[in-house]
N, C-alpha and C positions, 0 to 999 in steps of 0.2 A: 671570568665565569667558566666552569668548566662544561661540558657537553651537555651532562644530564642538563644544569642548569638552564645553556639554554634552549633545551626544548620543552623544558615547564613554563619558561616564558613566552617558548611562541606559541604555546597549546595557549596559555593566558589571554595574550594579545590578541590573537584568532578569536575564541570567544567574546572578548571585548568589541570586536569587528565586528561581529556577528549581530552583537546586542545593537550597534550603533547602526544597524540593518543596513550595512555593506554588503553584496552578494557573496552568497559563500565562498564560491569557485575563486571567487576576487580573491577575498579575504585569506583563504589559503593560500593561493598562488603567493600573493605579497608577501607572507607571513614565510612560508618556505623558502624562496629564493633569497631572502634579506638574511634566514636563518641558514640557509645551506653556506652563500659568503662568510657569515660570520665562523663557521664551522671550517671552510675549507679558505676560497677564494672564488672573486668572483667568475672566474672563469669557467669556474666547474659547476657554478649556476647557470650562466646562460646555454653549458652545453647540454644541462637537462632541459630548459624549455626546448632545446629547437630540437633532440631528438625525443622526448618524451609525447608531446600531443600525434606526432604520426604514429611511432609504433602502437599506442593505444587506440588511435583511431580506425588501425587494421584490424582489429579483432573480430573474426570471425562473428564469436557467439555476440558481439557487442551487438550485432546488428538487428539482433529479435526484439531489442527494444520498440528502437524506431516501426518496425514492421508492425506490432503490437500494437500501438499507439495511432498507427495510421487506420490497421482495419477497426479500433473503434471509433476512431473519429468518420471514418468512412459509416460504420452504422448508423452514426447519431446524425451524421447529414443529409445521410437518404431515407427516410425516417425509420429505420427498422426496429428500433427500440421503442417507439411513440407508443404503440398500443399495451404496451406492459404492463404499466400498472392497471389500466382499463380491464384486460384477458386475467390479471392474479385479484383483481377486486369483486368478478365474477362469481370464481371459483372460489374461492375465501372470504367473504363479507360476510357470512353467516358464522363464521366463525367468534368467539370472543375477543373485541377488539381487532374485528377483520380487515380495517383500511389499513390500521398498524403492521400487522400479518403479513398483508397482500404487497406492502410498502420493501417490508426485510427479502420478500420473494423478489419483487421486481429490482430492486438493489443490487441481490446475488446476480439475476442473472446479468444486471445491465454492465456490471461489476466483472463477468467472464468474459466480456463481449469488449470489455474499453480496457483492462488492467489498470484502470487509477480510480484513486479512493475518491479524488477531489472532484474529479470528472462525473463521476456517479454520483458523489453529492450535489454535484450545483443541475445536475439533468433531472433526480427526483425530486430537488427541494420546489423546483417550480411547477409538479406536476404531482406530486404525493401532499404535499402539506397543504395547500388549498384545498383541496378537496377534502381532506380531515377538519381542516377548521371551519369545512362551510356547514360541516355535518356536527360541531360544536366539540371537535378531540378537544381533550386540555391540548394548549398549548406547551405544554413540555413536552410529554407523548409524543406528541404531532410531530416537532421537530425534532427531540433527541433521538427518535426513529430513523431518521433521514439519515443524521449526523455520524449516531453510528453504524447503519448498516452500509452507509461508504466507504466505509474500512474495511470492506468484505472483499476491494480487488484488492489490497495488500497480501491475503492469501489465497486466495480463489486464483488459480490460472487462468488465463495468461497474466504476472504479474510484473509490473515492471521492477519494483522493491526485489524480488525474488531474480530475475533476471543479471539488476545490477551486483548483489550479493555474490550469484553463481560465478560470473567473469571476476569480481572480485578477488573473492574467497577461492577460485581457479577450482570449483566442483561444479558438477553436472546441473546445467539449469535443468532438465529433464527429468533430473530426481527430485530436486527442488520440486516441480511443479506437482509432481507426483504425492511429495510428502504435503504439501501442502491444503491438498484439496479434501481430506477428512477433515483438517482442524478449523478448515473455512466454512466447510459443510455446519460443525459442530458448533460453532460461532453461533451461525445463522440459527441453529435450531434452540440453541441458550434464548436467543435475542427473542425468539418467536414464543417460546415456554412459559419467559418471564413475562412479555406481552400478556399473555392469554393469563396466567395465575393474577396480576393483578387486575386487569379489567375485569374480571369474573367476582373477584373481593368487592369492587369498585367499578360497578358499571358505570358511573357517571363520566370516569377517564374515557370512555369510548363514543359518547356523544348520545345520535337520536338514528344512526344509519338503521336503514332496513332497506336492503337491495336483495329483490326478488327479479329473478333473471331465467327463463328459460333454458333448456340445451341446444335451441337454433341458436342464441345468443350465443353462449359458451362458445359453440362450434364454430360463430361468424368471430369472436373475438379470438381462438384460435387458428384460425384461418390467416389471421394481420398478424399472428407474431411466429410461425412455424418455422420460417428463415435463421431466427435468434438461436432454438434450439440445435438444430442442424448444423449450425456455421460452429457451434461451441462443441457439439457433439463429434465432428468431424476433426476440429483442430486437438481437442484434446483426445481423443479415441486415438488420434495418429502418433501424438505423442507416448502416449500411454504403450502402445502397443509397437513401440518401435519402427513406425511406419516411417518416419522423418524426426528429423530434429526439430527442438523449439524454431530455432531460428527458419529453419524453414515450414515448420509449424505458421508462422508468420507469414511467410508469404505466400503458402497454400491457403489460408484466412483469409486473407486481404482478397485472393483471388476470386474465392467462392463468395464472400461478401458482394465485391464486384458486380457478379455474373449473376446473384440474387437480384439486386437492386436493377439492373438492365433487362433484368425477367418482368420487374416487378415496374418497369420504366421510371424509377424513380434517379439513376444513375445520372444526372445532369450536370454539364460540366461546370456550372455553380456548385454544386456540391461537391463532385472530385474538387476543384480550389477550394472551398473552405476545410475540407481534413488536411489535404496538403499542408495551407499556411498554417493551422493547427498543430501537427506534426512538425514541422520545420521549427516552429515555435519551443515545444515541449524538449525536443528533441537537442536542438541546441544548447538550453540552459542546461537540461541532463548534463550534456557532454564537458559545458564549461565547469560543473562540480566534479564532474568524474575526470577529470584535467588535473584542476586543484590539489582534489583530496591526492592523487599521483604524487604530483608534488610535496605534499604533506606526508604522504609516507613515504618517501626518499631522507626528507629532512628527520623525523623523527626516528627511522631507522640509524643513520648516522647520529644523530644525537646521542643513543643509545636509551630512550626514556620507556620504548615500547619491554626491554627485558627486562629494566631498572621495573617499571609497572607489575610485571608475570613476577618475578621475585618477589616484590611487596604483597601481593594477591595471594600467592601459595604461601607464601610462608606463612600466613596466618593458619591454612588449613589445602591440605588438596582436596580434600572430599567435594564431591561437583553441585552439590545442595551450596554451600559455601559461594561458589564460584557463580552459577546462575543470581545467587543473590545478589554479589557486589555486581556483577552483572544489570542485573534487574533495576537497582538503585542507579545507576549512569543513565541509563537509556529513560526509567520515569522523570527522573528532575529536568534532563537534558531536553526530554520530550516534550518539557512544557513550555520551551523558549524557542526550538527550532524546530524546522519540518523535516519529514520525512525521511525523503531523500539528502539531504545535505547531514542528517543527524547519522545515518548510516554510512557514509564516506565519510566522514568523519571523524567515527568512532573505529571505523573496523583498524585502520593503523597500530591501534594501540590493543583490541578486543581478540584479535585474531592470534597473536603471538601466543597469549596468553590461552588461548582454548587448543592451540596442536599443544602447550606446553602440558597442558594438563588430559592431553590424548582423549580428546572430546569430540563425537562424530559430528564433522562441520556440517552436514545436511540439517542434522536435528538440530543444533545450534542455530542455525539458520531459521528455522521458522520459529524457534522460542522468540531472536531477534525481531524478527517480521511482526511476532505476535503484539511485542513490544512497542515498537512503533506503531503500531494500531492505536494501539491505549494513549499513545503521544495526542496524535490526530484529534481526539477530543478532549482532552485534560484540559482544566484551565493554568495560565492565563494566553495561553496562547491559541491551543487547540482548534485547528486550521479549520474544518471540515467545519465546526462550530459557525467561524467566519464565514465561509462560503455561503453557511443556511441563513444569516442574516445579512448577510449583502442582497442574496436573492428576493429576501421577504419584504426588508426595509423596514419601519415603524409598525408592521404587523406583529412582530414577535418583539421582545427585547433578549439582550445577549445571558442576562440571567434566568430568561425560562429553559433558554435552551441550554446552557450548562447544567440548569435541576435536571431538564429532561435526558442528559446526559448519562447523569449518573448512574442509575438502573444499569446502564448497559456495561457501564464503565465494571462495576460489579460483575455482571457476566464474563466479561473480556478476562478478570482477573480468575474466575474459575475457569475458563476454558483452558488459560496458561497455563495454572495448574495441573490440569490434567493432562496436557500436550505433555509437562517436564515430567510427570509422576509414570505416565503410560506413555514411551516411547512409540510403542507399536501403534499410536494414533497416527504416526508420521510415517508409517512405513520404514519403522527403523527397529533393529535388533541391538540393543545398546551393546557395546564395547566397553562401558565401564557403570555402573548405577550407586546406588549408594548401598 
């Protein structure tokens, strides 16, 4: 077999692994070192494992994940997120289809505060969707709500999809976070638009609510969430403003969360432990994929299959309409079978050669990706966040309402992309090359 060949068979086998729900991180690891001996010897396999996982594991900016990931677990155990949806059901319930509304609000923010999709969905589905179904939302609404505005930490900073990219792809997570917070913003207000246009056709989607609530109430419900705003306003404002880096973005976060919650005496060292093990948890398999996929791009770069790919891709067409396409096409199929993060390490091996070949600015690339990956998160038949909302709910929903309910949004998600590729300047970006 010659090179190329074999790394169409370990990209093959890998997938195969994948579907046989081997852990990714696994599944590449094996897949690479079996592929790099069969390419060299094995010696020059096992001298990538033993120096490969520490030089990766030093990475400076790698560390704003883990940091990230602690200060929202650290919110969600001291209860600083609890009153969210209560404070945005207040102030938006009179709206058309206002539990819905108040659901995509409370998401974003809970979503700036945790940076994971999955984490924001299983936190609202247990505290938005019951209360929609008690006030009689369709059940699709109710839950494809949930399902997709979890997708809102994928681009909303602090993000961890965005984070891993940046050290990846070796660009600025700082710009990352930057470009991403218009087209996350814009996400949310699609998701909230379309809300309100159809319950307004179709009041019956929205139930029997009528919440009538004072301004002492308003004021006592903003009173329980003033922390969330501040903690997010202070991390990204520093970011934004060159105050600190993400990564230390993260641990000034963590800090100020801290010193809220000890304010707020909710800091208890039950709670510091459970973000801990939580973190310690997320944090590791992170690592073991971003190991892997290491490995996976070692092998496939000596294979040679990542140029053999950029050659096959251009020469159809350079034009970047063309390239987002074939683009767009890997990451929707591939989205339907894997998550998130292991679909992005994954893919980048082979995606990234091909976007400096064709002189594409990797920030904006970046969040079309991110964008991508969203739309994975709920597609069927895999569509994670989907799971999450019915593991939470149990025999209350089934898996088919909330894929209907899905779709609506899945619809948005595909205009928002649109608009992200068509107007660069959504992303804080002056393109370099357009069509």
């Amino acid at each position: 077999m010659s090179n190329i060949e074999i790394g169409v068979a370990g990209i093959a086998i890998a997938l195969a692994l994948i579907a046989l729900r081997v852990p990714i991180g696994i599944a590449l690891g094996l897949v690479s070192i079996i592929g790099i001996s069969e390419l060299t010897n094995m010696r020059v396999a096992w001298g990538m494992i033993s120096a490969t996982p520490f030089d990766f594991a030093g990475t400076w900016e790698l560390t704003a994940a883990p940091m990230f990931l602690f200060m929202g677990y650290l919110c969600t155990s001291t209860r600083m997120t609890q009153g969210l949806f209560h404070a945005m059901r207040l102030y938006l319930a009179r709206l058309p289809g206002g539990l819905a509304v108040s659901s995509v609000m409370a998401s974003a923010f809970f979503a700036a505060a945790s940076g994971s999709s999955v984490a924001t969905s299983a936190a609202m589905s247990r505290i938005a969707v019951p209360e929609m179904l008690k006030h009689h939302y369709d059940k699709g609404l109710a839950t494809g709500t949930v399902a997709a505005s979890g997708t809102l930490g994928s681009l909303i900073p602090p993000s961890v999809l965005l984070v891993l990219y940046g050290v990846y792809a070796q660009v600025s997570v700082g710009q990352l976070f930057m470009a991403g917070f218009i087209p996350g913003v814009l996400s949310a207000l699609l998701y909230i638009a379309m809300i309100m246009v159809r319950t307004k056709l179709n009041p019956s989607l929205a139930g029997d609510v009528d919440v009538r609530s004072t301004w002492d109430e308003k004021w006592d419900a903003f009173k329980d969430i003033w922390p969330l705003p501040l903690l997010i306003g202070s991390v990204l404002g520093g970011i934004f403003l060159g105050v600190f880096s993400p990564t230390e973005a993260g641990a000034v976060g963590t800090t100020i969360a801290a010193v809220i919650a000890f304010a707020r005496r909710s800091l208890t060292m039950e709670a510091i432990k459970e973000a801990l093990v939580s973190t310690a948890v997320s944090t590791a398999s992170i690592f073991i994929i971003l190991i892997g996929s290491l490995f996976f791009t070692r092998f496939l770069a000596m294979s040679g299959v990542p140029a053999a790919f950029s050659e096959l891709i251009l020469g159809v067409s350079t034009e970047t309409w063309w390239i987002i396409l074939a683009v767009a096409l890997i990451y929707l199929v591939l989205g339907m079978f894997i998550d998130s993060i292991g679909l992005l390490l994954l893919t980048l091996p082979l995606i990234l050669p091909l976007v400096e070949g064709a002189d594409l600015n990797l920030i904006w690339f970046g969040i079309i990706v991110v964008k991508l990956l969203e739309v994975g998160l709920v597609t069927p038949p895999i569509g994670l966040n989907v799971y999450v909302i019915k593991g939470a709910l149990g025999k209350s929903v089934t898996l088919s309402e909330v894929f209907r309910g899905v779709s609506w949004f899945i619809v948005m998600d595909v205009i928002a992309l649109l608009l992200i590729v068509l107007i660069p300047a959504l992303s804080l970006y002056l393109p370099q090359k357009m069509f």
